[in-house]
C-alpha positions as CSV (number, residue, x, y, z in Angstrom):
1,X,-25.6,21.3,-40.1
2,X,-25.0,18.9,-37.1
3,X,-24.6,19.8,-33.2
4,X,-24.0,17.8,-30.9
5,X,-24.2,19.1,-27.2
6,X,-23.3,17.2,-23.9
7,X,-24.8,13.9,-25.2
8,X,-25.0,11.1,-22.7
9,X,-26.8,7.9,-23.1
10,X,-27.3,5.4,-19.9
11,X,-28.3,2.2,-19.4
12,X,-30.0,0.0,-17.0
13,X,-28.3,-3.0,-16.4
14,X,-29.5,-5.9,-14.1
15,X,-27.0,-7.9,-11.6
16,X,-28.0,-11.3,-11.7
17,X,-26.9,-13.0,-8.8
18,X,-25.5,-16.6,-9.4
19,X,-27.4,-19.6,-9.5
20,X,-31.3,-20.6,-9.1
21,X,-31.9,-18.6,-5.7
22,X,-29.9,-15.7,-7.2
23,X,-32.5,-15.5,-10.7
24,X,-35.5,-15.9,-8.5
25,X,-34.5,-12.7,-6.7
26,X,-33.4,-11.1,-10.0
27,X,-36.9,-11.4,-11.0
28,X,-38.9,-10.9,-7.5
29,X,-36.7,-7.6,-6.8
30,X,-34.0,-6.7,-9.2
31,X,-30.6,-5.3,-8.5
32,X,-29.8,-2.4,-11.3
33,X,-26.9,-0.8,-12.0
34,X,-26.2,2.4,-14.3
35,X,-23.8,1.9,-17.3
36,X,-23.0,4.8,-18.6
37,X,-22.1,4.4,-22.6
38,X,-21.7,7.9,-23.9
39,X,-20.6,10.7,-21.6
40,X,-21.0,14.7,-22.4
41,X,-19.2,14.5,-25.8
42,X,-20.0,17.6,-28.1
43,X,-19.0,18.6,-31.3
44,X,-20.1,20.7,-34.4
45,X,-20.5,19.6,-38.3
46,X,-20.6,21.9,-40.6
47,X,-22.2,21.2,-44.2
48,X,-20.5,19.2,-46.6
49,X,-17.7,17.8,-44.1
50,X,-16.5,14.6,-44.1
51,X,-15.9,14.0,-40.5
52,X,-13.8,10.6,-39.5
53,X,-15.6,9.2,-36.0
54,X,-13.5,6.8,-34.5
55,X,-12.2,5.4,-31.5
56,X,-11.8,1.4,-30.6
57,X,-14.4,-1.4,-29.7
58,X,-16.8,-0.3,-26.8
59,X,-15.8,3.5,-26.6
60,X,-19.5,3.8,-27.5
61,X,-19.3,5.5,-31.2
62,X,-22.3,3.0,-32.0
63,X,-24.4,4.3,-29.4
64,X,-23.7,8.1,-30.5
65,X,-24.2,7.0,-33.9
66,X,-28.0,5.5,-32.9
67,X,-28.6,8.5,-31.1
68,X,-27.7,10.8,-34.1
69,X,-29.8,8.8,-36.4
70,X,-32.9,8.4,-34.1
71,X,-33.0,4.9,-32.8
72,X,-32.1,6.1,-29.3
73,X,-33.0,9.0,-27.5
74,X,-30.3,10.7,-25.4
75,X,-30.6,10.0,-21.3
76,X,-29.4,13.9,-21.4
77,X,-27.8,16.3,-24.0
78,X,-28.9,17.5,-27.4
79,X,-27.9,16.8,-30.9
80,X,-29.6,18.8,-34.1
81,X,-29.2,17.7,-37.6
82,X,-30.2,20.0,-40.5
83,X,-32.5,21.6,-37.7
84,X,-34.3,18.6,-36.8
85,X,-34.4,16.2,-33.4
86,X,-34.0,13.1,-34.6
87,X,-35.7,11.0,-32.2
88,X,-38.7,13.6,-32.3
89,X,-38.5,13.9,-35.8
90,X,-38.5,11.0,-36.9
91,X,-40.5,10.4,-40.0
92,X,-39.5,13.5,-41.6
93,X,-36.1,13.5,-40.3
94,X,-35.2,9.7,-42.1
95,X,-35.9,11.0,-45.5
96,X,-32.9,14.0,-45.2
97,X,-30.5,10.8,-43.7
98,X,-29.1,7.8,-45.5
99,X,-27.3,5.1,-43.4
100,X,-24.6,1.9,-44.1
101,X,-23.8,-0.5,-41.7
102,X,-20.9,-2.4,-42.9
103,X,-22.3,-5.8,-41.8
104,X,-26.0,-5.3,-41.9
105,X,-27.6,-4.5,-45.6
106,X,-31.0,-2.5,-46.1
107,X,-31.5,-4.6,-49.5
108,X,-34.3,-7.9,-49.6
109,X,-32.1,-10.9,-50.2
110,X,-33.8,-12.4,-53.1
111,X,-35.1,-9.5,-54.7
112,X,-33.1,-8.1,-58.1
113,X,-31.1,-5.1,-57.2
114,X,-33.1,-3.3,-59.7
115,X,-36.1,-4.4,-57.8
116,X,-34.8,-3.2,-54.7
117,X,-34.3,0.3,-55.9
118,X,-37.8,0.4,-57.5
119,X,-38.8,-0.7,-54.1
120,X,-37.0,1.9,-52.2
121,X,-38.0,4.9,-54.8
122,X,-41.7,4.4,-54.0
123,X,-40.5,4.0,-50.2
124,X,-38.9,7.7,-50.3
125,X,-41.5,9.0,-52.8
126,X,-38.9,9.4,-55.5
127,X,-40.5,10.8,-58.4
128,X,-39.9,9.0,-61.9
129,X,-37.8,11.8,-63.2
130,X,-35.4,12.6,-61.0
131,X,-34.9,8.2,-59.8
132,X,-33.6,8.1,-63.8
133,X,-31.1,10.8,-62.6
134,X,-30.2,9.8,-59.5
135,X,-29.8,6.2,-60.9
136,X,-27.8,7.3,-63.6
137,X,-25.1,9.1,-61.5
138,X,-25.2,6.5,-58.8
139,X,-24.0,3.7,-61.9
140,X,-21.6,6.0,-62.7
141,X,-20.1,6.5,-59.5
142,X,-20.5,3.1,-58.1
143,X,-20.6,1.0,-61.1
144,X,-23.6,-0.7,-60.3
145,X,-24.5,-1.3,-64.0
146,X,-22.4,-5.0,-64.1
147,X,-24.7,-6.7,-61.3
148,X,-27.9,-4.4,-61.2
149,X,-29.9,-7.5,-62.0
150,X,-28.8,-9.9,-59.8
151,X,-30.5,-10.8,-56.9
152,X,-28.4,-9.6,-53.8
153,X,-28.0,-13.1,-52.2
154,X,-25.8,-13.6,-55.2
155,X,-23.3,-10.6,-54.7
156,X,-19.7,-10.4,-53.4
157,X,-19.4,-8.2,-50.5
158,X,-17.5,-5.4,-52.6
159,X,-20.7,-5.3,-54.8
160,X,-23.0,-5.5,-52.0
161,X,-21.7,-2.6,-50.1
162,X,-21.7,-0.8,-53.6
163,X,-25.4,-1.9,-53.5
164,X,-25.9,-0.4,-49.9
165,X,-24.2,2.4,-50.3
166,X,-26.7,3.4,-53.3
167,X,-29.6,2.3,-51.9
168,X,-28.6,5.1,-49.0
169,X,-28.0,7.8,-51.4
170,X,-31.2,7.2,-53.8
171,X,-33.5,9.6,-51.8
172,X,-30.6,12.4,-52.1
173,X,-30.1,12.5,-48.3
174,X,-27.8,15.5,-46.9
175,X,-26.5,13.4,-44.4
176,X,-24.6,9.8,-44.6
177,X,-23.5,7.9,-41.8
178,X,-20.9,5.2,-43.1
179,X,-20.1,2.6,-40.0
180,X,-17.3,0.4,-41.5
181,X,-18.2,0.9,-45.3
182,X,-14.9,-0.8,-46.2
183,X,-14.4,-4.0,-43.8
184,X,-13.8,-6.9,-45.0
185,X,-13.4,-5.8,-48.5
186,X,-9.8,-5.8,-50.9
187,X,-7.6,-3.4,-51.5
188,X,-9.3,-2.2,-54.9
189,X,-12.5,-2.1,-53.7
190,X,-11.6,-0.2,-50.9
191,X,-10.2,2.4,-53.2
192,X,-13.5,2.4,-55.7
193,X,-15.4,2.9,-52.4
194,X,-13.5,5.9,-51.0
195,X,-13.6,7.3,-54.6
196,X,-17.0,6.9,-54.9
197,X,-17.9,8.7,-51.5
198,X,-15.2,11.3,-52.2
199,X,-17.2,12.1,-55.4
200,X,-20.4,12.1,-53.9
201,X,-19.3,14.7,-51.4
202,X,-17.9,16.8,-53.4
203,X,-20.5,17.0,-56.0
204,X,-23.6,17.0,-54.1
205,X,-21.7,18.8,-50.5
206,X,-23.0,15.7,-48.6
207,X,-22.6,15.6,-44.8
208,X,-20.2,12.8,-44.1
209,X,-20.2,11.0,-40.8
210,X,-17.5,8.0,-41.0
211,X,-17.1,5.5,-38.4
212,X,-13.8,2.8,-39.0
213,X,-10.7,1.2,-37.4
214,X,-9.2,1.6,-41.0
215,X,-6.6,4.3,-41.0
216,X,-6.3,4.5,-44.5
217,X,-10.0,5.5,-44.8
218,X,-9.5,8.4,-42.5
219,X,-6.6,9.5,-44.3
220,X,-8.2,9.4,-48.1
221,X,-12.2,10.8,-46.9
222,X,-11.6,12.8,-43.6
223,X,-11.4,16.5,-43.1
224,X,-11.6,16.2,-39.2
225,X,-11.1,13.7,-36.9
226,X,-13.4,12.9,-33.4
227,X,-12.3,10.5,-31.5
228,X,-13.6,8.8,-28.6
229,X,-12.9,5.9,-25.9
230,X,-15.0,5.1,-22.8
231,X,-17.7,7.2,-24.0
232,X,-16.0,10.0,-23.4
233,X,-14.2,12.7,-26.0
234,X,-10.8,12.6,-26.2
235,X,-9.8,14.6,-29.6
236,X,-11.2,16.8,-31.5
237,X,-9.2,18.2,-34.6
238,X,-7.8,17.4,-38.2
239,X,-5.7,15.1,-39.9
240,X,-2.4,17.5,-40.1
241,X,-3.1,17.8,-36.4
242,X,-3.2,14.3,-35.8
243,X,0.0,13.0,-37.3
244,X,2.0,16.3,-35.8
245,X,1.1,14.9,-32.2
246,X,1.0,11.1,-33.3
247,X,2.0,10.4,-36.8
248,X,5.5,9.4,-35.6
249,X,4.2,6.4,-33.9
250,X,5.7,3.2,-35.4
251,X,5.2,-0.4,-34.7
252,X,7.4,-3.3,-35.5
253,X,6.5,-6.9,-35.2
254,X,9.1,-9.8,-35.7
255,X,9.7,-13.4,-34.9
256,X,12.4,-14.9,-32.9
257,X,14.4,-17.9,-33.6
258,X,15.4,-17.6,-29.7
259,X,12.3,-15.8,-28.1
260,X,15.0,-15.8,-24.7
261,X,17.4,-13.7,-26.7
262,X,14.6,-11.3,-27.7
263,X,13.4,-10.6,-24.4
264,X,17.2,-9.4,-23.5
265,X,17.3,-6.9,-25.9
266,X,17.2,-3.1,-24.1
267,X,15.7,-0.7,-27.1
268,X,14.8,1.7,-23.5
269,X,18.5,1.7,-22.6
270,X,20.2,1.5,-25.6
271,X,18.5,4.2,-27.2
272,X,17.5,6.6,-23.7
273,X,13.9,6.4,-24.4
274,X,11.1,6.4,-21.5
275,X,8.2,4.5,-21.5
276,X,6.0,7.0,-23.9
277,X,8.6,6.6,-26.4
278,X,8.4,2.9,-26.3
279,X,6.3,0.0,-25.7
280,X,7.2,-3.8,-26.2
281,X,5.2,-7.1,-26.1
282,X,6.4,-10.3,-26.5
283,X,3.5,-13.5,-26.3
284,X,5.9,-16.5,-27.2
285,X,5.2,-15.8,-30.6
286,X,5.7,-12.9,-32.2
287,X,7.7,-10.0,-30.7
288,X,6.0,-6.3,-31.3
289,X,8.3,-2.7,-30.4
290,X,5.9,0.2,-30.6
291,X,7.9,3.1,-30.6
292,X,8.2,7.3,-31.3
293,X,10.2,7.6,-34.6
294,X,10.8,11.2,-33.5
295,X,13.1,9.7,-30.8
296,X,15.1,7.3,-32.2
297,X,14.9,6.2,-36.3
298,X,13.1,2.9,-38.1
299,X,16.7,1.9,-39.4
300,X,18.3,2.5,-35.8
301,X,15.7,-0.1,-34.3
302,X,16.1,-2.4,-37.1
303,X,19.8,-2.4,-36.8
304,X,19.8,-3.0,-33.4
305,X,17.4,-5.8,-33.7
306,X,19.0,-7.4,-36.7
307,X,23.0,-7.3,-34.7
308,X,21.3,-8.5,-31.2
309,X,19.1,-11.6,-32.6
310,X,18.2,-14.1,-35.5
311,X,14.6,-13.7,-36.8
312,X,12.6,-15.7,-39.3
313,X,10.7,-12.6,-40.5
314,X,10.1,-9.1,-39.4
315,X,7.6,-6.0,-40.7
316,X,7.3,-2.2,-39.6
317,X,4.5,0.0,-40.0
318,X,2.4,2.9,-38.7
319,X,0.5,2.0,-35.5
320,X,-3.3,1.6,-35.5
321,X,-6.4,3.5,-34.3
322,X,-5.6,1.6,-31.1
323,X,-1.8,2.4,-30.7
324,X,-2.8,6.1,-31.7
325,X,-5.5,6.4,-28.5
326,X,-2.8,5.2,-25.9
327,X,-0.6,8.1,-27.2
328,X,-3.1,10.4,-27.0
329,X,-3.3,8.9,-23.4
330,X,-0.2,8.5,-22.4
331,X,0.6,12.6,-23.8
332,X,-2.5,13.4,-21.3
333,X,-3.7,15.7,-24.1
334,X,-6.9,17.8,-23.3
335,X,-9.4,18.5,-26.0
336,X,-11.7,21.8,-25.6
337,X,-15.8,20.5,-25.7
């Protein structure tokens, strides 16, 4: 369904020197440089996978994201979707897609939702038939019915992505891309969204690709994980795969009542741990130990904590998309392209 092979994308980037003689020579004879954003990364999709994309702010999933949906054509590389280029195939190519950007929204403003989608339907050349069908299952599954009249300046953000989220799925694309379909949004609607995508993919064997910093959405949608940081690949695999080699990591944040006493406290030497099993910050505020729970247990660290200094309140939980990249980084693993 989707292959991706040795993408790159670069960009030209002016150096402005500073100051009015340095802009003047900007303009008369520019100084370029070469940013490179997305670096040889390759991977396969088959039909009806959900696949989580992820990797932290900057590592350039955006940019293969543009390049997989058209808006940027790769500096070198290839990528294939449902045996189409995408920025060669454009026009025919956008009506087998559909696409949510979790802070941007495809709908007009003051327009009904209703509207919108009547809108949309003669924009993809729905016919009148199978719109009634498509809306019918899209209200079940999203529950649009409640604020389908409404006009979409008036919606929450739950409803709005809701709204998004059909609007992507009205032309019955085989491919969604999903950047962040859940930020921002509470715990419930998070749920009814992953539902509703789970149910989608399973009925209809829609290609999933899902960009997000929200573990929990990984966990609930994702059949395989890609993961990259500096533009470059640096995992490839599922979810089993990716708590055996990082699942253990742990993080646990407290505050002080004597932040001098905290920084005495020897977790490394107490416990025989090296540097990859255990990583602590302390900003004057709040104290955070990010450590391997394979190594040495939650109720071990807390003990020690609790008999070594007074705090006003402390929390553990799994470490983030973030805290899982250094591991991978730190355990130098290599991924096959």
């Amino acid at each position: 369904m989707i292959y991706v092979n040795n993408l790159k994308k670069e960009f030209k980037k002016t150096i402005k020197e500073p100051g009015l003689k340095g802009s003047l020579k900007s303009f008369i004879k520019p100084k370029n440089e070469i940013i490179t954003a997305v670096n040889d990364v390759s991977f396969h999709v088959p039909r009806g996978e959900v696949l989580g994309f992820i990797g932290p702010n900057g590592a350039g999933k955006s940019t293969v994201i543009k390049m997989l949906t058209g808006i940027l054509t790769p500096t070198s590389g290839s990528c294939e979707i449902n045996g189409k280029i995408p920025y060669k195939n454009r026009k025919s190519y956008v009506r087998e897609i559909g696409v949510v950007f979790g802070q941007r929204t495809q709908l007009w403003w003051d327009l009904a939702l209703r509207e919108t989608y009547t809108v949309l339907k003669e924009i993809y050349e729905v016919d009148d038939k199978a719109f009634k069908e498509r809306m019918a299952f899209l209200n079940e599954v999203l529950e649009l019915e409640e604020f389908i009249t409404s006009p979409v300046r008036t919606l929450s953000l739950g409803q709005r992505m809701r709204a998004d989220i059909a609007a992507s799925l009205l032309h019955s694309p085989k491919v969604l891309f999903l950047d962040e379909p859940t930020i921002g949004l509470d715990v419930v609607v998070k749920d009814n969204i992953r539902q509703a995508v789970k149910t989608i993919n399973e009925n209809e064997q829609t290609t999933v690709i899902l960009t997000t910093h929200d573990l929990q959405d990984v966990e609930n949608l994702c059949d395989r994980i890609v993961m990259i940081d500096k533009g470059s690949k640096i995992f490839d695999g599922n979810i089993a795969e990716l708590k055996k080699k990082y699942g253990q990591s742990r993080e646990m944040k407290f505050i002080p009542t004597d932040f001098e006493a905290a920084g005495k406290l020897d977790y490394k030497g107490e416990f025989k741990l090296t540097d990859d099993d255990i990583e602590i910050e302390n900003d004057g505020h709040n104290v955070a130990v990010r450590f391997n729970s394979d190594k040495v247990s939650v109720e071990k660290i807390l003990n020690y904590t609790l008999s070594h200094t007074h705090v006003k309140d402390i929390n553990v939980s799994d470490a983030d998309i973030e805290e899982i990249i250094k591991g991978i980084y730190r355990s130098e693993v290599k991924v096959d392209a």
